[in-house]
C-alpha positions in Angstrom: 126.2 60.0 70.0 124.8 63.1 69.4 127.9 65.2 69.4 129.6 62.7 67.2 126.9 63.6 64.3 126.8 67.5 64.9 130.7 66.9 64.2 130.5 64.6 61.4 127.8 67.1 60.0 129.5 69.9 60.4 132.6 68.6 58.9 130.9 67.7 55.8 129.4 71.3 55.8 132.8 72.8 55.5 134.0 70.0 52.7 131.3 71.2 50.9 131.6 75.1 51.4 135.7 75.2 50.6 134.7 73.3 47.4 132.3 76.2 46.4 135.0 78.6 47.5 137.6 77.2 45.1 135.3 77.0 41.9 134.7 80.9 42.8 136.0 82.8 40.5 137.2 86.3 42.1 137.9 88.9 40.2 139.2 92.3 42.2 138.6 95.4 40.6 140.4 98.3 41.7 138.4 101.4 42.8 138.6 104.2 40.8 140.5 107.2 41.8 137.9 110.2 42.7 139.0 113.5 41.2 137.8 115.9 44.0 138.0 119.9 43.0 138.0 122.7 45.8 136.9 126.1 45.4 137.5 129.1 46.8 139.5 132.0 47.4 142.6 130.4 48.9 142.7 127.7 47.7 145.1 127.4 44.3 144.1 125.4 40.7 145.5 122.4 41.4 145.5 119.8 37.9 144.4 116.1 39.3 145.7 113.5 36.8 144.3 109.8 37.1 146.8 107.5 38.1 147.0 103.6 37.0 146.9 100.9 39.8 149.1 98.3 39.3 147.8 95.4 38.1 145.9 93.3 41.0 146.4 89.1 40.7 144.7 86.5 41.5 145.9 85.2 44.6 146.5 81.0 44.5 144.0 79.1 45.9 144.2 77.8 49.1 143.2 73.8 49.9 143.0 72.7 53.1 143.8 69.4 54.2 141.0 67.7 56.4 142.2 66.4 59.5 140.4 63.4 60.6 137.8 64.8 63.5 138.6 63.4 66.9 136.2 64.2 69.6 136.7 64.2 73.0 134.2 64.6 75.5 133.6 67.6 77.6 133.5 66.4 81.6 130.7 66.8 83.3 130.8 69.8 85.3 130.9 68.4 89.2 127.1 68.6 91.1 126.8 71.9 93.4 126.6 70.9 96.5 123.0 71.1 97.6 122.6 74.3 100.0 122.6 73.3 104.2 118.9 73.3 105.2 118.0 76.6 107.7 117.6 75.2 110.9 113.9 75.3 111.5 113.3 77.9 114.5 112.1 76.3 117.7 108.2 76.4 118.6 108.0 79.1 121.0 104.8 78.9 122.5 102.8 82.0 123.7 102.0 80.7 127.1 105.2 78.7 128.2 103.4 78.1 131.7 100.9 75.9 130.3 102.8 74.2 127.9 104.0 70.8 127.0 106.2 69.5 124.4 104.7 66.7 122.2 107.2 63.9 123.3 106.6 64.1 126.8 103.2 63.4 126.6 103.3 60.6 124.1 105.9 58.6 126.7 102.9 58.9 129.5 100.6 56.1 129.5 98.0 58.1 131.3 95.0 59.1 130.4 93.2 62.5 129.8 90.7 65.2 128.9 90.8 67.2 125.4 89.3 70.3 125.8 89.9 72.1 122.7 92.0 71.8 119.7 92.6 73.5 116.7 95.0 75.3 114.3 95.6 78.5 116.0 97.7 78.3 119.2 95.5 82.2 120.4 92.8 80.0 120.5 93.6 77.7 122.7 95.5 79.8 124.8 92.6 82.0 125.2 90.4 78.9 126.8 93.3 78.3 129.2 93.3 81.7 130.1 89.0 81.7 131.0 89.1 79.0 132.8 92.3 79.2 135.0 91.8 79.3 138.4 89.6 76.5 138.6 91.3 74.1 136.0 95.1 73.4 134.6 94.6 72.8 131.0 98.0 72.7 129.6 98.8 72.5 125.6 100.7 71.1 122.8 101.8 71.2 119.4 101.7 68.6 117.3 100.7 68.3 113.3 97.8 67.7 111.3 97.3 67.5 108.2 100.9 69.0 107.5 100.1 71.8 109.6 100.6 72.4 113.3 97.5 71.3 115.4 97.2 72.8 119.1 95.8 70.7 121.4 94.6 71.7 125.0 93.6 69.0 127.5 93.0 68.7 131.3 94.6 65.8 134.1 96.8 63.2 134.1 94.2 60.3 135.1 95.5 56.5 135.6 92.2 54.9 134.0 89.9 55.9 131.8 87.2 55.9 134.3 88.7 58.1 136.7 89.3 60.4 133.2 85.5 60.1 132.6 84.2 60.6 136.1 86.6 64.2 135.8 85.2 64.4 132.5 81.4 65.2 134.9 83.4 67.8 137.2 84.1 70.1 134.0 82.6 73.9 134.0 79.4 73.8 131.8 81.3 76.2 129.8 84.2 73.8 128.7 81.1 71.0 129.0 79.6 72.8 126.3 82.9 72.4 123.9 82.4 68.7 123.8 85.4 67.4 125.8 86.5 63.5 125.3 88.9 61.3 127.5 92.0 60.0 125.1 95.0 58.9 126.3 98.4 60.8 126.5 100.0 58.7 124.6 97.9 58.8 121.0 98.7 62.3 121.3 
C-alpha cells in the first residue's frame, strides 16, 4: 500500500514538473567571442575580428506520454539462515577424582551429606582437599540461579537415619560448616 502511493505521488510529481518545463521559455544566448591579445617579443600583431554565430533555435518541445504505472513487488529477500550454535565445551572439573556428574546422582535414590556448596568449584575442591584422608566428599555441578552451583557432599546412605547418625561422625571442622542430610536424588 505504501509503495503504491510513493508511486502514484511521484508520478504526479513528474506530471506536474514536465508541465512547468514546457511553459519555460528558453532562450540560448550565444557566448561572446573573447578577443585575447599577446605581447611580447616573438610573438607577431595578429588582427582578431569578431565572428557571428549562427543563429541558435529553439529546439521543439518534447511531451512525453505517461505510461500507466504498474508496480510489481520486490520479493522478499530469503531469511539467512540462523548461524549453528558453538557447541558448549564440556565441564572439566579441577579434581576429576572426586567428581560426579549431575545425572548420576539424581538416578540414586539414596540419601546423603552436603558439606559445602557454592559458586566457585576452588572452593569446594579446596574442602575436599583438607579433609581427605579421613572422608570421601565427592562434587558436582549443577545450576543455580542460571549459574553453575558446586555442590560437595559425603556417603551414599540408604535412609535418612543412617545419613543423620553419619551426619554425628563428621570432623568438627566440616561440623562447623553446617552440614545437612538431602537425598541424591533432589540434587
Amino acid at each position: 500500500m505504501a509503495l503504491a502511493l510513493l508511486a502514484i505521488s511521484w508520478w504526479l510529481v513528474s506530471q506536474q514538473y514536465d508541465a512547468s518545463v514546457e511553459r519555460e521559455v528558453v532562450q540560448i544566448r550565444p557566448e561572446p567571442i573573447r578577443k585575447s591579445v599577446t605581447i611580447g617579443p616573438d610573438n607577431p600583431v595578429i588582427e582578431i575580428r569578431e565572428q557571428a554565430l549562427p543563429p541558435v533555435t529553439e529546439p521543439e518541445p518534447v511531451t512525453l506520454d505517461p505510461e500507466p504505472l504498474t508496480l510489481t513487488p520486490e520479493p522478499e529477500p530469503e531469511p539467512e539462515p540462523e548461524p549453528e550454535p558453538e557447541p558448549e565445551p564440556s565441564f572439566i572439573p579441577l579434581k576429576p577424582t572426586a567428581y560426579l556428574p549431575l545425572d548420576e546422582i539424581r538416578a540414586s535414590n539414596a540419601w546423603t551429606i552436603q558439606v559445602i556448596a557454592g559458586n566457585q568449584e576452588q572452593t569446594v575442591v579446596n574442602v575436599i582437599e583438607r579433609h581427605e584422608s579421613p572422608l570421601t566428599i565427592r562434587y558436582t555441578v549443577s545450576e543455580r540461579q542460571g549459574k553453575d552451583w558446586y555442590v560437595g557432599f559425603f556417603g551414599n546412605f540408604a535412609t535418612k537415619e543412617a545419613a543423620r547418625d553419619a551426619l554425628t561422625q563428621l570432623p568438627q571442622a566440616l561440623k562447623r560448616r553446617s552440614p545437612w542430610v538431602r537425598k541424591l536424588s533432589e540434587f
